[in-house]
C-alpha positions in Angstrom: 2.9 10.6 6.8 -0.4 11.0 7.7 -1.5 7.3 8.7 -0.3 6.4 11.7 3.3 7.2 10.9 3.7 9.1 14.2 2.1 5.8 15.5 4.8 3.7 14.7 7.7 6.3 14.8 10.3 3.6 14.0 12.1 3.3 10.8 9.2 2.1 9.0 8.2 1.2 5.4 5.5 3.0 3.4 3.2 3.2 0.4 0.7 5.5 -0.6 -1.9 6.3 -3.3 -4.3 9.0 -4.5 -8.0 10.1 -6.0 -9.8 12.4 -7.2 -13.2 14.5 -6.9 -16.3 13.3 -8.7 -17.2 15.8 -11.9 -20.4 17.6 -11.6 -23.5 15.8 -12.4 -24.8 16.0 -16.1 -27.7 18.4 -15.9 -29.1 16.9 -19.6 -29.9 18.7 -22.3 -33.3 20.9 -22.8 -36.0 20.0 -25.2 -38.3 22.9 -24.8 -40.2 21.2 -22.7 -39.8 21.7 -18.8 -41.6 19.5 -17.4 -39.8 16.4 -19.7 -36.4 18.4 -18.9 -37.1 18.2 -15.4 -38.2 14.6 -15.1 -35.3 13.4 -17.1 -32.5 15.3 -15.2 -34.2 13.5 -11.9 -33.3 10.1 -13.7 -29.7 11.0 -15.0 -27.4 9.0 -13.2 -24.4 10.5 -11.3 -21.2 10.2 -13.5 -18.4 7.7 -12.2 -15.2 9.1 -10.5 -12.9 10.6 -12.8 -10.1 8.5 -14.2 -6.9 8.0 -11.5 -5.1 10.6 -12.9 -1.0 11.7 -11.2 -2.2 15.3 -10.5 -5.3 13.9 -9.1 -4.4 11.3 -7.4 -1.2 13.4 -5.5 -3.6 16.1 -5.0 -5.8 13.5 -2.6 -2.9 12.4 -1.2 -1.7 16.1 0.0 -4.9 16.0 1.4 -4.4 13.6 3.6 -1.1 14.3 4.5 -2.9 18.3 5.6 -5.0 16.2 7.7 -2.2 14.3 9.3 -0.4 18.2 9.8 -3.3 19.4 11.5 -4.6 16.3 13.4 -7.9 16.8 11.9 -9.9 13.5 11.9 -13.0 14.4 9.8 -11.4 15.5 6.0 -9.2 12.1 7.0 -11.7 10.2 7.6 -13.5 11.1 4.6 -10.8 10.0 2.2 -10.1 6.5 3.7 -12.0 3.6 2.6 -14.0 1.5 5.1 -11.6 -1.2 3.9 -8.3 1.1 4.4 -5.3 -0.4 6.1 -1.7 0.9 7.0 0.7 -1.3 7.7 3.9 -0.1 10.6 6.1 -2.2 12.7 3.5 -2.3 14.9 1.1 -4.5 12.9 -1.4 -3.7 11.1 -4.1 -0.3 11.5 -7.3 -0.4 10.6 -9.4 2.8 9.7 -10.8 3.4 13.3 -7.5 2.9 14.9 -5.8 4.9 11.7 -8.3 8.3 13.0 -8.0 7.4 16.9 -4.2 7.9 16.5 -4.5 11.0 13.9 -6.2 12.9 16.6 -4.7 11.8 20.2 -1.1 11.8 19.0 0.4 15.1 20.1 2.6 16.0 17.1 4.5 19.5 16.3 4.7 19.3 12.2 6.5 22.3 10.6 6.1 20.8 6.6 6.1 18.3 4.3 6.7 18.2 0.3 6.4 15.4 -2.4 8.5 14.4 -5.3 9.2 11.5 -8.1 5.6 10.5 -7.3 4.6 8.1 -10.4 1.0 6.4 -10.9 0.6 2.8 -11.3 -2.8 2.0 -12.3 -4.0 -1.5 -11.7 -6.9 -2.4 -13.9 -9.8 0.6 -14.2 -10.5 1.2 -10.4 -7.3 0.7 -8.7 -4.2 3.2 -8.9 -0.7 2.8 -6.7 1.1 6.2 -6.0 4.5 5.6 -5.3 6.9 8.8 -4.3 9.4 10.7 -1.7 8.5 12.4 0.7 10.4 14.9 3.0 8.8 15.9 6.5 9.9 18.0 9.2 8.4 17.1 12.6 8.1 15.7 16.3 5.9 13.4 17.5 5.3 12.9 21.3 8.6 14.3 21.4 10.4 12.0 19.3 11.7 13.4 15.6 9.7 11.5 12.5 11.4 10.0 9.5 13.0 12.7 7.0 12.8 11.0 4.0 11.1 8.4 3.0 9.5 6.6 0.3 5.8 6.4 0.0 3.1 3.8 -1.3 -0.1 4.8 -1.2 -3.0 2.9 -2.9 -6.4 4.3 -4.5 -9.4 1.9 -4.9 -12.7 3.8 -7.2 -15.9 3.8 -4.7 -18.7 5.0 -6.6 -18.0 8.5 -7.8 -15.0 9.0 -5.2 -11.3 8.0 -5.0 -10.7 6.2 -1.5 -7.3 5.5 0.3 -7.1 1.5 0.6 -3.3 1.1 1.2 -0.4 2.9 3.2 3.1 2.0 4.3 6.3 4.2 4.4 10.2 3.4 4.8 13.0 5.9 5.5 15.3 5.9 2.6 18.4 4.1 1.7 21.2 4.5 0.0 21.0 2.1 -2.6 24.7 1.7 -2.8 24.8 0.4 1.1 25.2 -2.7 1.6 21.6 -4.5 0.6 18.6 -5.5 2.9 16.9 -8.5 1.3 13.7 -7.6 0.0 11.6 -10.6 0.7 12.1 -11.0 3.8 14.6 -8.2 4.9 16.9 -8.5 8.1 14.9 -6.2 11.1 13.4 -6.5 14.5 10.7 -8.4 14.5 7.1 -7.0 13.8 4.7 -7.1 16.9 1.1 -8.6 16.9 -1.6 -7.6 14.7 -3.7 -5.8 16.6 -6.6 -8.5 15.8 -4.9 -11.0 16.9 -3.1 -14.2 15.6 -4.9 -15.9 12.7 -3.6 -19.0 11.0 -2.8 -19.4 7.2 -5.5 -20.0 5.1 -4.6 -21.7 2.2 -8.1 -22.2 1.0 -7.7 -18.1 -0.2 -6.1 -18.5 -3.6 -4.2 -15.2 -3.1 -3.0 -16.0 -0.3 -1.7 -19.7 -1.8 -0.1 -17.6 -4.9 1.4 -15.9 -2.5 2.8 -18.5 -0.2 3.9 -20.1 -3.5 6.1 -17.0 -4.5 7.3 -17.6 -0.7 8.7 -21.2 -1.4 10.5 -20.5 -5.0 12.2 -17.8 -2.9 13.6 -19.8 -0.6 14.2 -22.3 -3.2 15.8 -19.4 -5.6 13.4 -21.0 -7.9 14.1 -18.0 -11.1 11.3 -20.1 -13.2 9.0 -20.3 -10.7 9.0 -16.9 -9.8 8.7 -15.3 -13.0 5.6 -17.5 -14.1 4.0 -16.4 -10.8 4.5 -12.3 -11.2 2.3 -9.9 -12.9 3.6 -8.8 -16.2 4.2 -5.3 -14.5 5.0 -6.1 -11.1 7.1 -3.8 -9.1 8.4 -3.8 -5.6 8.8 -0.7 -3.0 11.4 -0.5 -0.3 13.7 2.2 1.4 16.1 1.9 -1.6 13.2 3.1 -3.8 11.5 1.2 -6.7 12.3 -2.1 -8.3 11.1 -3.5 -11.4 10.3 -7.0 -12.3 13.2 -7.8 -14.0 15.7 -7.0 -11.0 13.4 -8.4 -8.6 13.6 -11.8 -10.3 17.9 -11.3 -9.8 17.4 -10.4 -6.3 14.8 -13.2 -5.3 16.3 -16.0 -7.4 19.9 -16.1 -8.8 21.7 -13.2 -7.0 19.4 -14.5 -3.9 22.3 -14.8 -0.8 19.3 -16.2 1.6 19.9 -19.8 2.8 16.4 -20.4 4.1 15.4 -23.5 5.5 11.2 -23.1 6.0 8.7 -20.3 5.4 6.0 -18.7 7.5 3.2 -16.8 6.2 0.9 -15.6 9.0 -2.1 -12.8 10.2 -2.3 -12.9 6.4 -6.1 -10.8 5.0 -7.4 -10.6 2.1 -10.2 -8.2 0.7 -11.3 -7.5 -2.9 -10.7 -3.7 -3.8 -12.7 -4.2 -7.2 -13.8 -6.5 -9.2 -10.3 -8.1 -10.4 -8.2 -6.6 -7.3 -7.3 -8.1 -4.2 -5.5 -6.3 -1.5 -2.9 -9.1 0.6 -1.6 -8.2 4.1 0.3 -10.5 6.2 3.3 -11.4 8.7 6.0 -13.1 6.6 9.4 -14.7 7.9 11.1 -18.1 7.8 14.0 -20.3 9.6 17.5 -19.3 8.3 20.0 -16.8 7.4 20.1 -13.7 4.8 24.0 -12.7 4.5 24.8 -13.7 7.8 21.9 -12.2 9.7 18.3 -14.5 10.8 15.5 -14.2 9.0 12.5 -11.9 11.1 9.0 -11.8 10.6 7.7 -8.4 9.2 4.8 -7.3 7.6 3.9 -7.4 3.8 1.7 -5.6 1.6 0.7 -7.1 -2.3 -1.9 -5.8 -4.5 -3.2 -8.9 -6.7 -4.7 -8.2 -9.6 -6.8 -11.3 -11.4 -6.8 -12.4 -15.2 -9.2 -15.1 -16.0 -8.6 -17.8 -13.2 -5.2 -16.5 -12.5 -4.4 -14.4 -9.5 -0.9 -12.9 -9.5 1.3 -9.6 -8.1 1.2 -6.2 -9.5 2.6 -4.7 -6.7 4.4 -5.8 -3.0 6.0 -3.8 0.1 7.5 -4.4 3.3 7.9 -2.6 6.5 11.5 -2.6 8.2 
């Protein structure tokens, strides 16, 4: 899709996420008097973004996705938020970089069409689309992805509906033989684009995190499921997967012998008031049915109740 997928054009991982135009502003009511009618309108206040509805939502994200078709910069630009990040092979894309490779890739894209989309709303201000995608193209003469499976992530900005999130994978049979979801088996990721930065276990997302990390290498099933949202689901090239069989695959049906952990380039930034958005290069020392763990890069939205940070939703990219 849209960001920077023709950037990457690897088998990648992705998310996505939509929004939704602003209702007209309330033009108050008339009292006869229009002078007082007048004055009052001036002081109505502009009504918040409509609720993160699917149709809406998708509808946003089509527009994106039209942008990315045409390699226009401007209607793309307006629906990213300052804070918007994808995440490719590559590393991780910020909004700048995101438009600089909209416009100067030199793409040929015939269509594209959506289906299965589902909205996952994460408190009041924060929605996660989640969908296939099909896609017929070239990119700098190399063919894109077919089908994948999208995560796309909406974060409410005043009255608008702004893209915070995006990652993609091709899909996978579900049948074929697995890929570990935390960490899966792939080449590993390249450099963030802003450099190395060390773990910072001082951000207490990033040390939930990091301990979610350890009772998966430990197959710690009790540890992990005090740790995950109530809702948590995960997103890879076999599609969705809920909490429960997340908790199988990370703890007791967990083939990964790991010896150590690495959490690394990790970022966090607040998305609302109880939503945290997670990025990072994960990886560790050991084996995951026979093949060595690699470092790749990971996406979690963190949603916060009371003092208590924890998952509501995680990617990867291949």
């Amino acid at each position: 899709m849209i960001m920077l997928r023709n950037f990457v054009l690897t088998a990648a991982a992705a998310l996505a996420c939509g929004a939704c135009a602003p209702p007209s502003a309330n033009t108050g009511a008339s009292n006869g008097n229009s002078v007082n009618a007048a004055s009052a309108n001036t002081n109505v206040a502009k009504p918040p973004a409509a609720p993160a509805t699917k149709e809406a939502i998708v509808a946003l994200e089509k527009q994106t996705w039209d942008a990315w078709k045409a390699r226009d910069g401007k209607p793309y630009a307006n629906l990213l938020s300052d804070k918007s990040v994808t995440l490719t092979a590559m590393g991780r894309i910020d909004k700048a970089a995101n438009i600089k490779a909209l416009t100067d890739m030199k793409c040929d894209i015939k269509s594209f069409s959506f289906s299965d989309e589902q909205i996952t709303p994460v408190g009041s201000d924060v929605a996660i689309l989640t969908m296939k995608a099909v896609e017929d193209g070239v990119c700098d003469g190399k063919a894109i992805p077919a089908n994948l499976w999208v995560a796309s992530v909406y974060a409410r900005e005043g009255n608008d509906w702004k893209s915070v999130l995006y990652a993609e994978s091709p899909i996978v049979d579900p049948k074929a033989p697995p890929a570990v979801a935390k960490p899966a088996s792939a080449p590993a990721a390249a450099s963030s684009p802003d450099g190395a930065k060390p773990d910072a276990p001082a951000d207490p997302v990033l040390a939930v995190e990091k301990g979610i990390w350890e009772a998966w290498k430990n197959k710690d099933n009790k540890t992990l499921d005090g740790a995950l949202g109530t809702n948590f689901f995960w997103l890879s090239g076999a599609g969705r997967t809920d909490r429960a069989d997340i908790l199988k695959e990370w703890s007791t049906d967990n083939k990964c012998e790991v010896k150590s952990v690495s959490l690394t380039d990790a970022k966090t930034v607040s998305i609302s008031s109880d939503v945290s958005m997670l990025t990072f290069r994960g990886g560790g020392a050991g084996q995951c049915e026979g093949q060595p763990i690699q470092t790749q890069w990971y996406g979690t939205i963190y949603q916060k109740s009371g003092d208590t940070w924890k998952p509501a939703f995680g990617t990867f990219i291949p």
